[in-house]
TILODREN-350844 format. One record per residue (C-alpha): x, y, z; residue number from 0. Coordinates in steps of 0.25 Angstrom, whole numbers. Layout:
REM TILODREN-350844
<rec east="X" north="Y" up="Z" resi="NUM"/>
...
REM end
This chain:
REM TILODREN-350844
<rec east="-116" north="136" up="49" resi="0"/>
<rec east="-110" north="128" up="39" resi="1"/>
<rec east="-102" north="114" up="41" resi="2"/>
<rec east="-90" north="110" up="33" resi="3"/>
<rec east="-92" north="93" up="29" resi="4"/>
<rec east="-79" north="88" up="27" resi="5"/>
<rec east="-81" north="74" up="18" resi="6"/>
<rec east="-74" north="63" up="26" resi="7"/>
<rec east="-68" north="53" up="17" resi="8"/>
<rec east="-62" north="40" up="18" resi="9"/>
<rec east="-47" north="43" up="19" resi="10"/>
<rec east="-36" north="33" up="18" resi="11"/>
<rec east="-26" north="37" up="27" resi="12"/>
<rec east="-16" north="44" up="15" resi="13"/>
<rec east="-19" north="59" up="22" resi="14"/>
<rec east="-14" north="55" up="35" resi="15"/>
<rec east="-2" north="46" up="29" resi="16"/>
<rec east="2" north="59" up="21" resi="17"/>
<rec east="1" north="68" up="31" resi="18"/>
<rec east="8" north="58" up="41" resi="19"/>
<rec east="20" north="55" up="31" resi="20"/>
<rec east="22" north="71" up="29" resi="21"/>
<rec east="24" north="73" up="43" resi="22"/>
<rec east="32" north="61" up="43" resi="23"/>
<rec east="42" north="66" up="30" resi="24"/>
<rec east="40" north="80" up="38" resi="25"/>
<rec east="50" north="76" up="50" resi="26"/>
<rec east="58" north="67" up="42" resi="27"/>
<rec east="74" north="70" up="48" resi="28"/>
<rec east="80" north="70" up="31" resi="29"/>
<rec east="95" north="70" up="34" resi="30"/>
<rec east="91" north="58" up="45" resi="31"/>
<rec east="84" north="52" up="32" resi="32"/>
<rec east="94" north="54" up="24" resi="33"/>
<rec east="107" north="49" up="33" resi="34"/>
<rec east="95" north="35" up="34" resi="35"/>
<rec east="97" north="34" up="21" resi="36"/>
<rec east="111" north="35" up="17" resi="37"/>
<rec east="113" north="26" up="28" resi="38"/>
<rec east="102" north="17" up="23" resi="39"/>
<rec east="109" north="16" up="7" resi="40"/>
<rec east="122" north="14" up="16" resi="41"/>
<rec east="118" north="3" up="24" resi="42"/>
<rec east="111" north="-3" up="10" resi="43"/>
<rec east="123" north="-3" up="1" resi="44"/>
<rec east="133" north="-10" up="13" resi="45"/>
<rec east="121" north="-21" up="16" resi="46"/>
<rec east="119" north="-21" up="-1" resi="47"/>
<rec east="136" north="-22" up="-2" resi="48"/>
<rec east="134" north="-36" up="9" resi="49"/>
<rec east="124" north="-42" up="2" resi="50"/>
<rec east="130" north="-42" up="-10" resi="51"/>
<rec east="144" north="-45" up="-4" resi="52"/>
<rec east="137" north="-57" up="3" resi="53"/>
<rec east="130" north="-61" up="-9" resi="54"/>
<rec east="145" north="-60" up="-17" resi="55"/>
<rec east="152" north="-69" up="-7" resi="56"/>
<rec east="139" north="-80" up="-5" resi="57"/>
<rec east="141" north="-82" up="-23" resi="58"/>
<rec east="154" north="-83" up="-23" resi="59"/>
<rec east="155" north="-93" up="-9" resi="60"/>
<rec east="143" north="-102" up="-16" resi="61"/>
<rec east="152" north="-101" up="-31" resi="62"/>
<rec east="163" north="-109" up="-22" resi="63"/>
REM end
């Protein structure tokens, strides 16, 4: 009878990080992703369009 050796090697981790992020990307919902990221660039330009409206009327309050 002949026996099959397999060589075990130290392994990293990067097999099992691969295959778990496949299945993960796998059952990703993409229109749900993408309605997440139309909201996120929405919600970022109105917090962006504060900020610099804050900054704006702080200058010109410290010019008086």
């Amino acid at each position: 009878m002949s026996e099959i050796k397999h060589n075990q090697t130290n392994h990293d981790g990067t097999g099992n990080m691969l295959l778990t992020a496949s299945i993960l990307f796998a059952n990703i919902d993409y229109s749900g992703l993408t309605d997440y990221a139309v909201k996120a660039i929405v919600g970022g330009a109105i917090w962006m369009a504060f900020k610099v409206g804050a900054e704006y009327i702080s200058e010109k309050l410290k010019k008086k």
